[in-house]
N, C-alpha and C positions, 0 to 999 in steps of 0.2 A: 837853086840858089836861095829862093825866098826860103825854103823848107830849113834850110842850113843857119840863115840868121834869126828866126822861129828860133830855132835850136838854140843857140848861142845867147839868145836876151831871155830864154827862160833859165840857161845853166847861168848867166849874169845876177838875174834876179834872186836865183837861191843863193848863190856865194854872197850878195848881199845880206840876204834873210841872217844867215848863218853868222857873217859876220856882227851882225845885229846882236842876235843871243849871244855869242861870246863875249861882246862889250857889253850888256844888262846884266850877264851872267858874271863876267870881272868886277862890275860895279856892288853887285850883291855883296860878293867874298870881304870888298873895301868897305862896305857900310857894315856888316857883320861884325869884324875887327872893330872898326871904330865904337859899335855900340857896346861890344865887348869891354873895352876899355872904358868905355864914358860909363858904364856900368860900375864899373870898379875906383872910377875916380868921384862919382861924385855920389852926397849922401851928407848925412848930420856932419859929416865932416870932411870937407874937399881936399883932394889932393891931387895933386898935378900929376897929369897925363906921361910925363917923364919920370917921374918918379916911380908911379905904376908900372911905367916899361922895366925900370931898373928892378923892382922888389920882383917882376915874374921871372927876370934873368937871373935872380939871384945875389945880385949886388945890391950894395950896403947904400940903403937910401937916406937923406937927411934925415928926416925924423925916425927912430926906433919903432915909437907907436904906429906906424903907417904899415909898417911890415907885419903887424899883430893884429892891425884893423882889416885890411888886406886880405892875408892868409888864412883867418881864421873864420873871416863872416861873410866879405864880400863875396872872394872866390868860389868856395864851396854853391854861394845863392846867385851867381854870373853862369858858372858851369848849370845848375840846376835849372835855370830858364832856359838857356839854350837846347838843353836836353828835349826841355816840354813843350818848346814849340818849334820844334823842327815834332817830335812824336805825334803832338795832337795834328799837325797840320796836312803830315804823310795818312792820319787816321782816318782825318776827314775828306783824303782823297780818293782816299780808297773805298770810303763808305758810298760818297758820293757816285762814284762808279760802279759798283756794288749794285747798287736802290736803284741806279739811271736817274738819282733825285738832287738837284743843285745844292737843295737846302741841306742834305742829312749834313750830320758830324757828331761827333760824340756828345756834346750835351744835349743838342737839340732833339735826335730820335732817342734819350734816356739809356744810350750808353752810361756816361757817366753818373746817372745815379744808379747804374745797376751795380757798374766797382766801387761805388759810394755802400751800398748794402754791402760787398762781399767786405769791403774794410770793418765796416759797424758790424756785423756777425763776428767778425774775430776779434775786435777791441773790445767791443761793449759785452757781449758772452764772457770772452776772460776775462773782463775786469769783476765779474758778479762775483767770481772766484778768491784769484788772485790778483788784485790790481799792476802788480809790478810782470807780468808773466814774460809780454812782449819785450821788454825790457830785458829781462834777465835771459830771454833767448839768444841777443845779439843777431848775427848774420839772421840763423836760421828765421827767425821773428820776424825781420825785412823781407827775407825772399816769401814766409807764409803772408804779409800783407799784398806782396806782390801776387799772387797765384790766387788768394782769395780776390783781390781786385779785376783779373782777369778772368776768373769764373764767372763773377758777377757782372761784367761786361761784357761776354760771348754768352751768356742767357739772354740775354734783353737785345742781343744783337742775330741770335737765332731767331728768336719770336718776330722779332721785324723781318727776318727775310724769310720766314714762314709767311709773315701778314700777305708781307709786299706782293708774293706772287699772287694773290686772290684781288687784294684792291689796286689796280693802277693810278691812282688822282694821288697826286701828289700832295694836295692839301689833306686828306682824310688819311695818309699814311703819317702824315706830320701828327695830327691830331691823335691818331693810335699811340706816337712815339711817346706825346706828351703825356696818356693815361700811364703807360708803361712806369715813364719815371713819376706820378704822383701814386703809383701802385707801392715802387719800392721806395718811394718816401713816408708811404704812408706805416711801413713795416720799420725803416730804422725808426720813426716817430714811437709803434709801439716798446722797439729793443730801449727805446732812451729813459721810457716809464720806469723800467727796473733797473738801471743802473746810477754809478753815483754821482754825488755833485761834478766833484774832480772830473770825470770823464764826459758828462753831459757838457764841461763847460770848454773841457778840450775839443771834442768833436763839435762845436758850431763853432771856435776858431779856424777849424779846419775846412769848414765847409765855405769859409771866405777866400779861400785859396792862399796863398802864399809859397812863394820861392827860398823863404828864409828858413825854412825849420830845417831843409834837409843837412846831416852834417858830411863827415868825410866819409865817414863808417857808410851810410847809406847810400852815398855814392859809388862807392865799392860796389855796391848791388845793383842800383841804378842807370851806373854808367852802361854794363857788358848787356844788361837785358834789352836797355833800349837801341843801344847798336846792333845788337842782331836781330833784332827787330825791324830795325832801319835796311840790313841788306837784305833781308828776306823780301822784303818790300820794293825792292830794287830790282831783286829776281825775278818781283812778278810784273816788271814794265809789260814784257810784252802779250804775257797773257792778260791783262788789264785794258790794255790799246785792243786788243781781240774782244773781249766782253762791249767794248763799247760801242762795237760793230754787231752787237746781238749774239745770242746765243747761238743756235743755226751758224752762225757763220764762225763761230770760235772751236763748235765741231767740225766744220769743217776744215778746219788747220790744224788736225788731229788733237785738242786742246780737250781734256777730261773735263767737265765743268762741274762736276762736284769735288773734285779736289782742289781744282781751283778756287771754289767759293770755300771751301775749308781753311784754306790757307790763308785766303786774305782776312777772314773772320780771325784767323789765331793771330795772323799778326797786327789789325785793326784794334783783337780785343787786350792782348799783351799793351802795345803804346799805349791805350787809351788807361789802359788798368792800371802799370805802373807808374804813370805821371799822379794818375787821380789819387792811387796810396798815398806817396807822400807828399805830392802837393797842396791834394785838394780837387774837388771838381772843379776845374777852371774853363769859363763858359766863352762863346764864341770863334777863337781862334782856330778850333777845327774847320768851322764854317767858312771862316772869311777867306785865311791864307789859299787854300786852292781856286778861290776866284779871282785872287791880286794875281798870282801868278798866271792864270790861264790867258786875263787883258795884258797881263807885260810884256808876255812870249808869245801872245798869238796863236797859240796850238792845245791840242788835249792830247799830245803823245806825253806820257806818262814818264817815256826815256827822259825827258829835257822837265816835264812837269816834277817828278819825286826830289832831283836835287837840288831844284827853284824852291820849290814850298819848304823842303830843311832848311834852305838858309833863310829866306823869309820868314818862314815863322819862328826861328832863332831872335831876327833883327826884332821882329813886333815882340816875341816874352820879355824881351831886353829893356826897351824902350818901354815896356804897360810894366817891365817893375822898377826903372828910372823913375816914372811917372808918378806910382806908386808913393813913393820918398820922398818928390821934389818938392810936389802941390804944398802940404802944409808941412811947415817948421814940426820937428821932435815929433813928426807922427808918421805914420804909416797907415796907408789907407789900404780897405781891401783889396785886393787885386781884380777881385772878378768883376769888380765896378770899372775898375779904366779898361776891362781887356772888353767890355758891356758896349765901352764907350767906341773903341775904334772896330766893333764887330757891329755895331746896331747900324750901321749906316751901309758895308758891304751888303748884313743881307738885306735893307730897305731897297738897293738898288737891283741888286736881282731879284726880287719879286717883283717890283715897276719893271724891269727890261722884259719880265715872260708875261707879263699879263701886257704888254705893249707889241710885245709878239704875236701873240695872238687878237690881240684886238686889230693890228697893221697887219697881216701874215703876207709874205712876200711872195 
């Protein structure tokens, strides 16, 4: 009898649990939408959240210009945040499981200046040329930013997980991560000496990050890469939830683990490569969003973590390029500043929670 209501208050307590995450998880989908919209309604020029609804339905909104303001700036740069952080934030969960290290994510261990170099090899190289080349490529020109971005982000994310297996301390892998990206900033710094003004001034706009440049055309490119990206990454729930249990034991679930660390490296270095072409290295977000998620949900299964951190880190790109716009009148501020601003306080807290672990250890 006791054995039987054991039984019944532990299957109680999960249908709770469970019911839990489907209401945090329904509430994400509802704040997503909303920032979606508050994204597209507000800016140097506001317009009502019904109006918005009407111009994405395709009906005839009061003002003409609303449908022009809309379609042609906002939408293209609402679609393009959501892209980037739902991408960085799957990137950084993956890295972080990868490394077994809380802190990795793509700016921090110099992923992102490695697709930062593979962009500046091919912008800054051809412009010495032909300044117009990428340009007059069209697609093909988008997909080579892409591919160069993601070479340059699976080198620097190979050499970390070469390092990683020699140094264990978490801090002195961070510290390798950070030589890494002052190594390939030190190389676009030299490619910047030979090329021209025009392009020197384009590339440090760029490295402010922003959601605004991408157009439609680019989207075409960006949308299909970073979705397959996204399910690849989906694929690897369960080999992911295995690695976190050690190696040793993910063979032992017949689980190949160099194909698997192959995989997740191609699909960590792709997200992280093609957001950073045409947005920009955009800092933090990789880091923060897989630790909002992990305190929300309670859990490190990766089944319930990968589709948390896409919409979460959708809601945060949204809301840090709301933020962006809002602060001061007719200006636009960097992005990497506000995304600085709601990442610098995640990881403050996870370094205080592990060094409070270890100082308390239970």
């Amino acid at each position: 009898m006791l054995i039987k209501n054991y039984k019944f208050k532990i299957c109680l307590l999960k249908q709770k649990a469970l019911s839990l995450k489907i209401i945090i998880f329904s509430s994400l989908l509802i704040g997503l939408i909303f920032a979606f919209l508050l994204d597209l309604a507000l800016g140097s020029v506001d317009i009502p959240i019904n109006e918005v609804v009407k111009i994405l339905l395709g009906l005839e909104p009061e003002k003409a210009t609303w449908a022009n303001i809309i379609l042609k700036f906002r939408l293209p740069k609402a679609l393009t945040a959501t892209l980037a952080g739902a991408a960085l934030g799957v990137s950084g969960l993956q890295m972080q499981t990868l490394f077994k290290n809380p802190l990795a994510g793509p700016f921090v261990l110099g992923i992102s200046s490695g697709a930062s170099l593979g962009v500046a090899l091919v912008v800054l190289t051809a412009s010495a040329t032909t300044p117009t080349l990428l340009a007059d490529l069209g697609y093909l020109g988008d997909f080579g930013l892409v591919i160069a971005a993601s070479i340059g982000a699976a080198s620097v994310l190979g050499m970390m997980l070469v390092v990683s297996r020699r140094v264990q301390d978490t801090m002195t892998l961070l510290i390798l991560g950070l030589l890494f990206g002052y190594a390939t900033s030190a190389i676009v710094s030299i490619l910047l000496q030979f090329s021209s003004k025009e392009r020197i001034q384009s590339y440090i706009m760029w490295t402010f990050g922003s959601f605004a440049g991408v157009t439609w055309k680019q989207l075409v490119v960006l949308t299909p890469v970073v979705l397959l990206s996204l399910l690849l990454a989906v694929l690897q729930s369960k080999s992911l939830n295995a690695l976190l249990l050690g190696e040793s034991y993910a063979r032992s679930l017949g689980l190949t683990v160099q194909k698997t660390r192959f995989s997740i490296i191609t699909s960590a270095s792709i997200l992280a490569g093609a957001i950073t072409a045409f947005c920009g290295p955009i800092a933090f977000l990789g880091v923060a969003i897989p630790h909002l998620c992990r305190s929300l949900f309670n859990t490190s299964d990766h089944r319930i973590l990968i589709p948390s951190v896409t919409i979460m880190g959708a809601i945060l790109a949204l809301i840090a390029d709301l933020f962006s716009q809002l602060w001061v009148s007719q200006m636009v501020l960097p992005l990497n500043a506000i995304t600085a601003l709601i990442g610098t306080p995640v990881v403050t807290w996870v370094i205080l929670r592990r060094n409070s672990q270890k100082s308390f250890p239970s």
